[in-house]
DRENVEX-24271 format. One line per 10 residues: number of its first residue (from 1); for each residue x, y, z of C-alpha. Coordinates in steps of 0.2 Angstrom, whole numbers. Layout:
N
NUM> X,Y,Z ~ ...
***
This chain:
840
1> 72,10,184 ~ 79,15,168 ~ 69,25,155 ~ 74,12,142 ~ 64,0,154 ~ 49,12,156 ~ 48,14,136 ~ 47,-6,135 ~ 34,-8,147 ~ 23,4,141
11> 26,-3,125 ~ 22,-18,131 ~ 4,-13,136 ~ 0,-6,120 ~ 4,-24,110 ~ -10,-33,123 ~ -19,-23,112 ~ -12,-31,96 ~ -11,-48,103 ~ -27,-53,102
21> -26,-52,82 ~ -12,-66,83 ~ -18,-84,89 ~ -7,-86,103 ~ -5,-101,113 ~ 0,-94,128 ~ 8,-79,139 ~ 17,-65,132 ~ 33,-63,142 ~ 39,-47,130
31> 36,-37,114 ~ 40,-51,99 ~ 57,-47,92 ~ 57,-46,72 ~ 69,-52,60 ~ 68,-45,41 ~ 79,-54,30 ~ 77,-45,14 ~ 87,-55,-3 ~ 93,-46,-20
41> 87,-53,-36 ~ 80,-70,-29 ~ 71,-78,-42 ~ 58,-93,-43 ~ 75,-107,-44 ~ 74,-105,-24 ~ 59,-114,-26 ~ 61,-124,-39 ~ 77,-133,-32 ~ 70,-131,-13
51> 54,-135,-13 ~ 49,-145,-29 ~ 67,-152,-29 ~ 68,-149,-51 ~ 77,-161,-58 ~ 87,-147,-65 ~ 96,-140,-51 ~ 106,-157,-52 ~ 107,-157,-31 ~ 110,-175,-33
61> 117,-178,-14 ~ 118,-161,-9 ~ 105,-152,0 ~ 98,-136,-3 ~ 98,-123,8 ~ 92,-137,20 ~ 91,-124,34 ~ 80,-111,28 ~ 70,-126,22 ~ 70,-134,40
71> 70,-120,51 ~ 58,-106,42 ~ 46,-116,28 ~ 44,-130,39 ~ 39,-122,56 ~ 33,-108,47 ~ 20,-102,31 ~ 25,-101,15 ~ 14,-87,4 ~ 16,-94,-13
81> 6,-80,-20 ~ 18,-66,-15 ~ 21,-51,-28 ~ 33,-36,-29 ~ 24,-21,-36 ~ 39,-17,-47 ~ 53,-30,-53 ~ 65,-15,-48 ~ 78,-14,-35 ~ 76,2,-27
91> 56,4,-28 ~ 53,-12,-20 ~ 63,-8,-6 ~ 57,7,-4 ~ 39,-1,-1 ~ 45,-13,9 ~ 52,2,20 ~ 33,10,20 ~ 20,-1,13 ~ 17,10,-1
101> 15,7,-21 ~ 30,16,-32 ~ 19,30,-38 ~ 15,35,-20 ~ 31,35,-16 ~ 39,44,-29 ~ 54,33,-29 ~ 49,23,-47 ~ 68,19,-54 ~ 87,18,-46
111> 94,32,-51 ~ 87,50,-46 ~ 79,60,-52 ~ 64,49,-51 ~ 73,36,-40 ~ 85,28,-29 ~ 90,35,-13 ~ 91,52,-16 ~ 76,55,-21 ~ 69,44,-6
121> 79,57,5 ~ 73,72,-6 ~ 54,66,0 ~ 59,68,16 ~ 52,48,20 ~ 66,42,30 ~ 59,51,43 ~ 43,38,43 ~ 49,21,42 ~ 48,3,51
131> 65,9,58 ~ 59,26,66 ~ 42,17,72 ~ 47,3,81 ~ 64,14,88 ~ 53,29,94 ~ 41,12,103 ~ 56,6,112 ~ 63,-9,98 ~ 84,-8,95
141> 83,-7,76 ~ 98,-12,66 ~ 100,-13,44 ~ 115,-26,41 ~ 117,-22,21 ~ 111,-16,5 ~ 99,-2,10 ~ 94,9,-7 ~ 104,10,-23 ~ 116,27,-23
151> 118,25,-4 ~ 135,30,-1 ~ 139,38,-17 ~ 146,54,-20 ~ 131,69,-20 ~ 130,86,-16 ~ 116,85,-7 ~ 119,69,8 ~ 137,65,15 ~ 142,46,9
161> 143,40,26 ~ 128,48,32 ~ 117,37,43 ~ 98,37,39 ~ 86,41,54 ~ 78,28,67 ~ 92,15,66 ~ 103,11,84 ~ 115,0,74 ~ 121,6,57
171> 128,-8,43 ~ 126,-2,24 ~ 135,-8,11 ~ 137,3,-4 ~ 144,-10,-18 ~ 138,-27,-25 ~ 155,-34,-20 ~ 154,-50,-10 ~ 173,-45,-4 ~ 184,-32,-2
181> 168,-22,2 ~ 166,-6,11 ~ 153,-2,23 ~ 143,13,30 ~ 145,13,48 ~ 138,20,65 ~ 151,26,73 ~ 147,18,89 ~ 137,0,92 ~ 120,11,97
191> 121,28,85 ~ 105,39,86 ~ 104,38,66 ~ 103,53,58 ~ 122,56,60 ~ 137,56,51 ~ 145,40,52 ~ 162,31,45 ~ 165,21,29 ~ 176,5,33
201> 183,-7,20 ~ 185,-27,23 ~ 196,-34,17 ~ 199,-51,9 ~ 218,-54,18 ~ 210,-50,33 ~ 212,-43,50 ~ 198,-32,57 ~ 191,-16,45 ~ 200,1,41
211> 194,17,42 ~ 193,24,23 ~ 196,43,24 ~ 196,54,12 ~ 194,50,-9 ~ 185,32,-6 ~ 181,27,-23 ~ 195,17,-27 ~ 197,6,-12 ~ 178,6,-13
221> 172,3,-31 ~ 185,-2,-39 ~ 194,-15,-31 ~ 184,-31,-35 ~ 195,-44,-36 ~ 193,-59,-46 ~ 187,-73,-40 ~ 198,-84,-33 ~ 208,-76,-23 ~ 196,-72,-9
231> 201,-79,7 ~ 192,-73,22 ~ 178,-58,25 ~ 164,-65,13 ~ 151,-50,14 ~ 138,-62,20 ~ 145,-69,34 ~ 152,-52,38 ~ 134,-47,42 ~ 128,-61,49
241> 141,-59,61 ~ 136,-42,65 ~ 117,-48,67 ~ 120,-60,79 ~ 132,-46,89 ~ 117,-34,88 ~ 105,-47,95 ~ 114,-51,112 ~ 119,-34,115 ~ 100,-30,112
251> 93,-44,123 ~ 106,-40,137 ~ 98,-21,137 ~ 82,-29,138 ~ 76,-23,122 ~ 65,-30,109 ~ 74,-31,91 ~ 71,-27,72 ~ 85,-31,63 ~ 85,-29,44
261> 97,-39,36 ~ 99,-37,16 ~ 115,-46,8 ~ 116,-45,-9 ~ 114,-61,-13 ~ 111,-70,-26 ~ 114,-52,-38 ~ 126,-52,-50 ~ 142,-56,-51 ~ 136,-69,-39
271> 153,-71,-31 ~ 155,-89,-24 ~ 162,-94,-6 ~ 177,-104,-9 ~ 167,-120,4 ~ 154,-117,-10 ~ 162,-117,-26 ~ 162,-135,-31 ~ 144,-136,-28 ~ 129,-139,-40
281> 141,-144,-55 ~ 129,-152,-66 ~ 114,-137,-62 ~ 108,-128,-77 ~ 95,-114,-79 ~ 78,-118,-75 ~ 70,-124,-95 ~ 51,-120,-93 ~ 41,-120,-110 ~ 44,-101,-108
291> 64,-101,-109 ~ 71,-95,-127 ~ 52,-96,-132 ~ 52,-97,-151 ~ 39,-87,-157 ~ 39,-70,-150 ~ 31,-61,-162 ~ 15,-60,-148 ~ 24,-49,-137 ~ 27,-32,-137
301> 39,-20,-148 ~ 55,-21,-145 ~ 58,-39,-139 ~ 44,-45,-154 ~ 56,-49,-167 ~ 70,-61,-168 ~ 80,-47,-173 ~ 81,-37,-159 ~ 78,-54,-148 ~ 85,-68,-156
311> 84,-86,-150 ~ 97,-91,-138 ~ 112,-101,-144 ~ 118,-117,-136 ~ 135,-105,-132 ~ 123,-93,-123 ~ 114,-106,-114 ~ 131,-111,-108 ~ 133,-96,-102 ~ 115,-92,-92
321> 119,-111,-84 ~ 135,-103,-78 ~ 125,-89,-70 ~ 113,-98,-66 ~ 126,-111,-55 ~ 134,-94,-46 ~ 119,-90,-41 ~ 110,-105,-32 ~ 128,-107,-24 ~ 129,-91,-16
331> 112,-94,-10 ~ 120,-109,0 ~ 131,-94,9 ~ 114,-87,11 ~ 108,-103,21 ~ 124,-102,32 ~ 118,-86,37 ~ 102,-90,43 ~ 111,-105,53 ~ 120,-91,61
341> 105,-81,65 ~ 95,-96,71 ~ 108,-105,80 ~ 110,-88,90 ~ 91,-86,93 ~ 91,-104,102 ~ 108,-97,112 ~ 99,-83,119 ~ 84,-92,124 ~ 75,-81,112
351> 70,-91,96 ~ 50,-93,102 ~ 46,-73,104 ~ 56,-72,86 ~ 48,-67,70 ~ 58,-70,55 ~ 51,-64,38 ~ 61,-70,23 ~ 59,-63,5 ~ 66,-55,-10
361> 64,-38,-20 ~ 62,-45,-33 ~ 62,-59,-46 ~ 75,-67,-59 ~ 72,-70,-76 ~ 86,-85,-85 ~ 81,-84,-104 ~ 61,-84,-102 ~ 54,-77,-115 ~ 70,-73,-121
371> 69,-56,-112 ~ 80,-42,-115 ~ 92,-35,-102 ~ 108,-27,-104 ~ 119,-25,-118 ~ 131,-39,-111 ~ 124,-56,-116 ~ 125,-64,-97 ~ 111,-51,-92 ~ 104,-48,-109
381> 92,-63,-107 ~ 93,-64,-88 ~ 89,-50,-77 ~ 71,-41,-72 ~ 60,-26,-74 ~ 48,-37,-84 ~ 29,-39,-77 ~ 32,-59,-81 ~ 28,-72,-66 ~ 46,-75,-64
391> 50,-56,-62 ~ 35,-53,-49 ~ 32,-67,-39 ~ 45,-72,-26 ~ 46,-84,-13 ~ 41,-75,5 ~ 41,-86,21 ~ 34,-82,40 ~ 38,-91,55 ~ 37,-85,71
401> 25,-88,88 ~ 7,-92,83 ~ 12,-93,66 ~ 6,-110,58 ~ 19,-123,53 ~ 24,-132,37 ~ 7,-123,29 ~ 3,-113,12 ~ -7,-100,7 ~ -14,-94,-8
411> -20,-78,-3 ~ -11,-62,-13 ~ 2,-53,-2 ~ 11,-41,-8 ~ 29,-30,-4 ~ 17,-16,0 ~ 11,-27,17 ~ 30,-30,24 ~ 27,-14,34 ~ 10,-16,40
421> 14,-33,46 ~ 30,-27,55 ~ 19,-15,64 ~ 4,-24,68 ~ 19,-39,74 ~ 26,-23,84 ~ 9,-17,91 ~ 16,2,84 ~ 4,11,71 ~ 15,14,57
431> 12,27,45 ~ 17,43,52 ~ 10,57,40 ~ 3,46,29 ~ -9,28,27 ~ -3,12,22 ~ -8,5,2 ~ -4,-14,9 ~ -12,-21,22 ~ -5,-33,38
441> -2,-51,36 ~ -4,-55,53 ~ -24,-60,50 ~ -19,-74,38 ~ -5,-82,50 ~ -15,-91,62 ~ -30,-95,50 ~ -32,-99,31 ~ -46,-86,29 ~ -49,-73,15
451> -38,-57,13 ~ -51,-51,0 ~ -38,-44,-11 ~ -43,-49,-29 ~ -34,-39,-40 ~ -17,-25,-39 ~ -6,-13,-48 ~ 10,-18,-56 ~ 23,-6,-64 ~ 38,-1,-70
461> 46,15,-76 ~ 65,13,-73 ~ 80,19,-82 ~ 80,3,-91 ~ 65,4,-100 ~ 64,24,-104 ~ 79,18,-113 ~ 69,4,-122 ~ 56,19,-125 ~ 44,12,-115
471> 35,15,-98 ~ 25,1,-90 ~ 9,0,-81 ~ 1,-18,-76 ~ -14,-24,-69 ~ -14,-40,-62 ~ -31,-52,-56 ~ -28,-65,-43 ~ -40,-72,-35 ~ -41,-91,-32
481> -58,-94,-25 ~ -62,-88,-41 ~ -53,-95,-53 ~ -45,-77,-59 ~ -28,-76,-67 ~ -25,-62,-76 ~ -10,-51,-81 ~ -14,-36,-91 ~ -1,-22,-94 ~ 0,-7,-105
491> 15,0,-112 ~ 19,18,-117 ~ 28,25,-131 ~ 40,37,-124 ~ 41,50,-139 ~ 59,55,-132 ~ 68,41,-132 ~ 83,37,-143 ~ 77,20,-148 ~ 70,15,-163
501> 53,8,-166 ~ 35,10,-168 ~ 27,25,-161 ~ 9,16,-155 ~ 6,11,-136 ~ 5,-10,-136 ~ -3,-17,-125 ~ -5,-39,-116 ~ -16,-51,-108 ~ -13,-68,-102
511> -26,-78,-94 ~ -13,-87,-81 ~ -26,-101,-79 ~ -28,-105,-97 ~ -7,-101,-102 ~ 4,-100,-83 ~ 18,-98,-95 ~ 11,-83,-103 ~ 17,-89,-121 ~ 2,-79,-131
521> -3,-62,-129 ~ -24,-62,-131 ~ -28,-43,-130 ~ -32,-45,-149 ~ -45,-59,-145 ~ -53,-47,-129 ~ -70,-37,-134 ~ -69,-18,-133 ~ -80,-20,-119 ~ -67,-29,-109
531> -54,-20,-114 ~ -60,-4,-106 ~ -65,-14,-91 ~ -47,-17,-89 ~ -39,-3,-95 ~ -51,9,-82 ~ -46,-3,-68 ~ -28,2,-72 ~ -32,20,-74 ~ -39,21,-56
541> -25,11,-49 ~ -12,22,-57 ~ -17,39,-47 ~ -24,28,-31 ~ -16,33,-12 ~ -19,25,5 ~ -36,18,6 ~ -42,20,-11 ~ -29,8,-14 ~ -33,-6,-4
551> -52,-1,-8 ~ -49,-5,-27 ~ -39,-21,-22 ~ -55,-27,-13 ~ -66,-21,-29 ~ -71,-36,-39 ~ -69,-34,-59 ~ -85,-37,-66 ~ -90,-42,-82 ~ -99,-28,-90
561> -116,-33,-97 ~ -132,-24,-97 ~ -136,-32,-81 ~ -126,-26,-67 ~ -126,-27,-46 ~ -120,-14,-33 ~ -120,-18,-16 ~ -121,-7,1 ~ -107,-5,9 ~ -94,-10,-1
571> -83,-15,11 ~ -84,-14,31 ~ -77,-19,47 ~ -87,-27,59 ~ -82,-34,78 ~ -86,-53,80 ~ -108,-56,81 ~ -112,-39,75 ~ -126,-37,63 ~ -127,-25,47
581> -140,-24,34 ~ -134,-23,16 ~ -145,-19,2 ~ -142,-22,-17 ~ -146,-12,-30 ~ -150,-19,-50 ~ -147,-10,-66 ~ -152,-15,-82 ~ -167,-26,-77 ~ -184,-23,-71
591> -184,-40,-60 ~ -172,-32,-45 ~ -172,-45,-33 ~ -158,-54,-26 ~ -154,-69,-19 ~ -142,-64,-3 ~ -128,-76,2 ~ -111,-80,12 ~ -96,-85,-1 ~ -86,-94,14
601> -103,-101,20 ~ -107,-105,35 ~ -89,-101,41 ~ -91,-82,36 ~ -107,-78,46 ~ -125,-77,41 ~ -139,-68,31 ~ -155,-67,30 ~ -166,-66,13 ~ -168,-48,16
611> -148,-44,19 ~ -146,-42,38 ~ -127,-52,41 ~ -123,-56,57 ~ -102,-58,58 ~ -96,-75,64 ~ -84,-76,80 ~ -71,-79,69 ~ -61,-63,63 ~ -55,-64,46
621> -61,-57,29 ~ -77,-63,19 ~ -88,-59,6 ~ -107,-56,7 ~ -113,-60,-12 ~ -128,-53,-19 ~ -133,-63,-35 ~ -146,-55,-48 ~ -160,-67,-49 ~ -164,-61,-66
631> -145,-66,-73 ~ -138,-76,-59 ~ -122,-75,-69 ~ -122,-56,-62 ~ -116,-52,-43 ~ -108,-40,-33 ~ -97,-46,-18 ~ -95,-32,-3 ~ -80,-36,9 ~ -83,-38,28
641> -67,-39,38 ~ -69,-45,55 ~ -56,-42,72 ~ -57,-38,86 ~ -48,-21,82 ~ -60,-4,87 ~ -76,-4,75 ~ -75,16,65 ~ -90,20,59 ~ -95,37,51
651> -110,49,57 ~ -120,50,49 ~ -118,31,39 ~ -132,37,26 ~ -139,55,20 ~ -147,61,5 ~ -139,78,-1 ~ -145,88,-16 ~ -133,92,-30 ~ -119,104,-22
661> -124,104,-5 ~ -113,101,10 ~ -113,87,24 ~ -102,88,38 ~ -96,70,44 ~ -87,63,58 ~ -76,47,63 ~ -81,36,78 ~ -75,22,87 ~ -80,9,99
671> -59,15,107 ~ -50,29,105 ~ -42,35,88 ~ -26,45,86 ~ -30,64,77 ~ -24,58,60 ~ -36,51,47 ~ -37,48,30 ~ -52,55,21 ~ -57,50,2
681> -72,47,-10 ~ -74,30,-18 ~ -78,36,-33 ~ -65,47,-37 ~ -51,36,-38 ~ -45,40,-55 ~ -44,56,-49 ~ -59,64,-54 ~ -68,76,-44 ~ -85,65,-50
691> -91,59,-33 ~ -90,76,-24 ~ -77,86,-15 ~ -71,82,2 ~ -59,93,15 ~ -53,86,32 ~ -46,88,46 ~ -42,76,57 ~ -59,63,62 ~ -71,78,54
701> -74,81,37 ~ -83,91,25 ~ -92,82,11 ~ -98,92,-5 ~ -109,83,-16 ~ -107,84,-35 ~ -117,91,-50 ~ -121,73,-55 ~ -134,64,-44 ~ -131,47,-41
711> -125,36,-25 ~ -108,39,-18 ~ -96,34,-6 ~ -85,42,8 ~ -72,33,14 ~ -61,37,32 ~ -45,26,39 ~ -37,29,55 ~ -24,17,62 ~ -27,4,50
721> -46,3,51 ~ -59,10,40 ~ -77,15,37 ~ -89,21,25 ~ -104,30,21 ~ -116,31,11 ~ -121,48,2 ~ -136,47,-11 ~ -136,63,-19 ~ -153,67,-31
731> -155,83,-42 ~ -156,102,-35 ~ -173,106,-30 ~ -181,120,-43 ~ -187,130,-30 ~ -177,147,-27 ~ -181,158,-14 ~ -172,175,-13 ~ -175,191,1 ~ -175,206,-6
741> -163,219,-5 ~ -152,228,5 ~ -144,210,12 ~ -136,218,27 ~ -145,230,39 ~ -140,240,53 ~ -153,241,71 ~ -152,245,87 ~ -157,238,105 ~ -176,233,102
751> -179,240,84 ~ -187,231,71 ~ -188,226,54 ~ -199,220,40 ~ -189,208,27 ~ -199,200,13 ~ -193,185,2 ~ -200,178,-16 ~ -202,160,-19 ~ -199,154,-36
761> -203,138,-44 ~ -217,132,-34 ~ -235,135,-34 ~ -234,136,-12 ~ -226,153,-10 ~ -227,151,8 ~ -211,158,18 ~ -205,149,36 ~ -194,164,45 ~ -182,161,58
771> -166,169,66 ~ -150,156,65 ~ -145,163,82 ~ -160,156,91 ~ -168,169,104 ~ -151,178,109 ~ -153,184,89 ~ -167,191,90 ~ -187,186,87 ~ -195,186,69
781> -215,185,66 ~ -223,177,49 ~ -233,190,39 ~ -243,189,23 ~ -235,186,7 ~ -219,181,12 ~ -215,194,26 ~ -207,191,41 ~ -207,204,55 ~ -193,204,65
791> -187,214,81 ~ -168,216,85 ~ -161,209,103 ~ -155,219,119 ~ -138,214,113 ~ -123,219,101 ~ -118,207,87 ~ -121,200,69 ~ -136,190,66 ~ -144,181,53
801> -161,179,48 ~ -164,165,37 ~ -181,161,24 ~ -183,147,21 ~ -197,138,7 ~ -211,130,14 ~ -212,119,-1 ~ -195,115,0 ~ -187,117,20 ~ -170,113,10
811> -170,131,1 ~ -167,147,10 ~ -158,163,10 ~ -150,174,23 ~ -149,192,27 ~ -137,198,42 ~ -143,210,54 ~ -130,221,64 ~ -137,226,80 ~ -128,239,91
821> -132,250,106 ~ -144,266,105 ~ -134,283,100 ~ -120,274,89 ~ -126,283,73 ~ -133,264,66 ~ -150,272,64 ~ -145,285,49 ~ -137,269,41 ~ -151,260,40
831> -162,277,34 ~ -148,277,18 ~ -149,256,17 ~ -172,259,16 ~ -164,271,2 ~ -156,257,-8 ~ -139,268,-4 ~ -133,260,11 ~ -117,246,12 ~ -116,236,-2
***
């Protein structure tokens, strides 16, 4: 048997473990193959002219993209509230490679410093990736495309044809031309990754690819021809053609399969396939009431004036519909591809044990708001970055075994997930060296049930923008069970920038429910209340990692009031009929009752009156809601999430701690837990020190509570589960108690030794003596007024005796004892120590 074998089966046995989150329908034969079909620039027309069928697209008789329509949307979900957490090519990718936010990755633009794909390899991540953690778990892995901007480009620190880590098959294109491209290759069909591979150009005459050697730039940059005179080697069938290769040769070496596949389309130029270019010749640019908007003056400096935004002319219009016809055609070449994919899914007998995941990097704005881009007019009112619908929401479709078909949800996912779903589809944990911002989809594939995500960071810092002098943070609110809608983003003045305009931060609001265009900015109608309410959010967001990420997504945004609701725990994973009791605390009020209920009803489980839950059978997320019955208007909703995943817990899941003092704490499971954990403090995830301190390492921790009482919350994740406990931490005690000098004393065999202590602050002055050592330290006897006698073991070593006050057990103080053998001189020290002269 070969070892490739082995790896498979044993990686087999470990996704039975994973299976039972997926609502399968019958045997597992092998590990699900995964197909990731990543687009560039994708905007919300994909939708528009496939699903709603706009009147605008001018399909007349022609269909589009009837395969993807047919093949994925149809027999799979479509998500139609996805969101990228930056409208940036680079970023996004990035996230989608590790299911992390932008500021966690440190890869916020596409260019480096800062960004793109140097800076990506400067971090060191490519060695944690869905590439290297499905490879090392048996899967072929292959990327067919664009794989981070400044790939392939000449640097002093990577070779231009060097191949990243954890990929067997090796196709990256480093050019946005459709043909006479070059690609990055793996020298061989199965490379290691991590090599130096070969750069080979395509060309539009044909015949099979040439080796480039030596200066490459000119063959491979500059060579775009115009369009026209393109015959054969579109890039987009190139790489379909290589996927599909990649596929057979992977199921004949019995091997599961991720393949990445990233064509550039629909980014511009948006070069057209000649069977395509008569296609769609009445389409124009989608005209929502938000395209060439005509007052701007609402939104933020620079694009607030006509000046420096000016309405679009009927020229220009001409011009975005041109664009805007390129585009949707080259989508059509996009289509053909997944024909190709699908079609040889079906031939190798492999299409039911297939996942294919379709979505974009970002979205596409055509004149909206009359946005600024470029200084070329074709992308000066198309283009991205923005934190508008149209540049963050994309389409993202699933379909794949269990997977419902021709159904919706409404549930926020986000880029940040891709990974974890890839993982938890793989049944691999993911994440090496660090923990997952996002959160797996997989729960919400079989069943249309809460992901409790309510609200999540946007932002954008690119090259772009520092240009316009501006740096972008947003927070957006989503969360249709109730009724939330929100975008709110803050912009940053950069004082070094070279364009001109007003040195104040500005900041927007848009209640999406009320205005789904966002035509009027409202932050001047928000109180000063709100606004702080908001702007905190974003604060906390903007320096959040790992799981006080996805704890702050879960966190509800409450109106603030003096009346206001907590609830214990927060958020929680239960297995399926467990039972917790969750208590509510009231501020603000005298009347502190609360009237305990379920959100999803009887659905989500019960509870009684007094807050014991009991989980339902059915796993999914819910909300238990605690609702003040002196302003029913005021609640507090804690997140229970229920699998069939190990229950962590942490010991202990309460303590009360005085101010300063430490707690050890440890995470347990109801299964085995990998050595790597995750340790944080809910309350400091603004990155304030305001809830305590904490040091880990590995499933132990060491908590130390801060100066401030009050009732805090430490957080653990490991292998995608989480726990919390709960530390209630009140003032330090008043009492002191102190032993009086010499601190360190030096005995031998059998000697003894009277300390006294004084007890302060208290009228009991009583002293309770003990050794820390138990009887191998020795033996020490209570005397009057706050003496204890003690006598020295038969044994070498350092001991401690420890006073402790009788009127609080919580206060003591130590002295150590050295005890050495009879005849070692210890007996004159301690004479000079009775002195006051001895060590210090």
């Amino acid at each position: 048997m070969s070892g490739a074998t082995i790896k498979v089966r044993r990686h087999f046995l470990k996704l039975l473990f994973v299976a039972v989150l997926l609502p399968w329908t019958g045997a597992i034969a092998a590990p699900p193959n995964i197909i990731l079909i990543l687009t560039d620039d994708l905007g919300p027309e994909l939708e528009e002219c496939m699903i709603n069928r706009a009147p605008n697209c001018g399909l007349g008789g022609d269909a589009f993209m009837p395969t993807l329509k047919s093949r994925i949307v149809d027999k799979g979900l479509r998500f139609t509230n996805y969101y990228v957490t930056e409208s940036v090519c680079c970023p996004s990718r990035v996230t989608t490679l590790r299911g992390q936010y932008p500021h966690c990755s440190g890869v916020e633009g596409n260019n480096y410093p800062g960004g793109g794909f140097e800076q990506f390899l400067v971090n060191g991540q490519e060695k944690s990736t869905i590439a290297t953690w499905l490879r090392n778990a048996g899967y072929a892995t292959g990327l067919f495309g664009k794989y981070l901007n400044g790939y392939g480009e000449k640097s002093d620190r990577y070779s231009p044809t060097w191949v990243p880590p954890g990929w067997d098959e090796w196709h990256g294109a480093n050019s946005y031309f459709y043909y006479d491209f070059c690609l990055i290759e793996s020298k061989n069909a199965n490379g290691l990754g991590g090599d130096i591979g070969q750069m080979n150009f395509y060309s539009s005459s044909g015949g099979p690819p040439t080796v480039v050697s030596g200066p490459f730039y000119d063959i491979c940059y500059n060579n775009a021809p115009a369009q026209g005179n393109q015959t054969v080697n579109y890039m987009a069938d190139v790489l379909a053609q290589q996927t599909a290769g990649f596929m057979e040769a992977s199921v004949r070496a019995n091997k599961p399969f991720m393949a990445y596949v990233a064509p550039y389309i629909p980014h511009l130029p948006a070069t057209v396939a000649p069977r395509h270019r008569n296609l769609f010749s009445t389409s124009a640019a989608p005209r929502p009431p938000s395209y060439n908007e005509a007052d701007v003056s609402d939104k933020p400096w620079p694009w607030n004036n006509d000046f420096n935004n000016p309405l679009i002319s009927a020229t220009e219009q001409a011009a975005l519909d041109a664009v805007f016809r390129r585009r949707i055609r080259t989508e059509m070449a996009l289509d053909d591809m997944i024909r190709t994919l699908t079609d040889k899914l079906e031939s190798l007998g492999i299409a039911g044990n297939t996942y294919i995941i379709f979505a974009s990097d970002n979205g596409y704005h055509l004149g909206q708001h009359r946005h600024v881009g470029f200084p070329n007019f074709v992308e000066w009112a198309s283009g991205k970055s923005s934190m508008y619908e149209e540049d963050v929401r994309v389409p993202f479709y699933v379909a794949g075994p269990g997977v419902a078909q021709g159904q919706t949800r409404d549930q926020v996912v986000l880029n940040t997930d891709i990974a974890p779903t890839i993982a938890a589809l793989a049944g691999v944990p993911g994440a090496d060296g660090y923990t997952f911002d996002g959160r797996s989809a997989v729960p919400l594939f079989g069943e249309n049930s809460p992901n409790g995500r309510v609200n999540f960071l946007m932002q954008a810092g690119d090259e772009f923008s520092k240009l316009l002098g501006y740096f972008k943070w947003g927070l957006k609110m989503r969360d249709t069970s109730l009724n939330r809608n929100w975008t709110y983003v803050e912009y940053y003045r950069n004082p070094a920038s070279p364009a001109s305009g007003p040195s104040n931060d500005t900041r927007e609001f848009y209640d999406l429910a009320l205005d789904p265009y966002q035509l009027q900015n409202v932050y001047d109608l928000l109180t000063q209340p709100v606004r702080d309410l908001f702007a905190a959010r974003l604060a906390a967001f903007t320096t959040c990692v790992g799981v006080s990420c996805q704890m702050l997504e879960n966190a509800p945004l409450s109106q603030p009031s003096g009346i206001a609701v907590t609830v214990d725990p927060p958020m929680i994973n239960m297995s399926r009929g467990a039972r917790k009791t969750f208590t509510a605390t009231v501020f603000g009020t005298s009347n502190t009752g609360v009237v305990w209920s379920v959100l999803e009803g009887a659905a989500g489980g019960t509870i009684t009156s007094t807050g014991v839950y009991t989980a339902p059978a059915t796993l999914g997320d819910y909300h238990i809601l605690a609702r003040s019955l002196a302003d029913p208007s005021k609640s507090y909703a804690s997140i229970v999430t229920v699998s069939t995943w190990p229950v962590l817990n942490i010991n202990p899941a309460s303590v009360t701690l005085r101010t300063g003092q430490q707690q050890q704490f440890t995470a347990v499971s109801t299964a085995p837990l990998p050595v790597r954990a995750s340790w944080g403090i809910l309350e400091n995830n603004s990155g304030s020190t305001a809830g305590g301190r904490i040091s880990a390492a590995g499933l132990t921790a060491t908590y130390t509570a801060p100066a401030s009482p009050g009732v805090y919350h430490i957080g653990v994740s490991s292998n995608q589960i989480k726990a919390y406990a709960t530390v209630a931490v009140t003032a330090a005690s008043p009492v002191k108690i102190q032993i009086e000098p010499p601190k360190t004393v030096y005995l031998t065999y059998g000697q003894t030794r009277t300390f006294s202590a004084v007890v302060q602050g208290a009228t009991n002055t009583a002293v309770v003596w003990s050794v820390m050592e138990g009887a191998a330290g020795g033996s020490i006897a209570a005397g009057a007024q706050g003496r204890g006698l003690y006598t020295a073991p038969h044994a070498a070593g350092t001991f401690h005796v420890i006073a402790a006050s009788q009127a609080d057990p919580t206060v003591t103080d130590q002295a150590i004892v050295e005890v050495s053998a009879p005849g070692r001189g210890v007996e004159g020290r301690d004479s000079l120590d009775k002195q006051g002269i001895g060590r210090p």
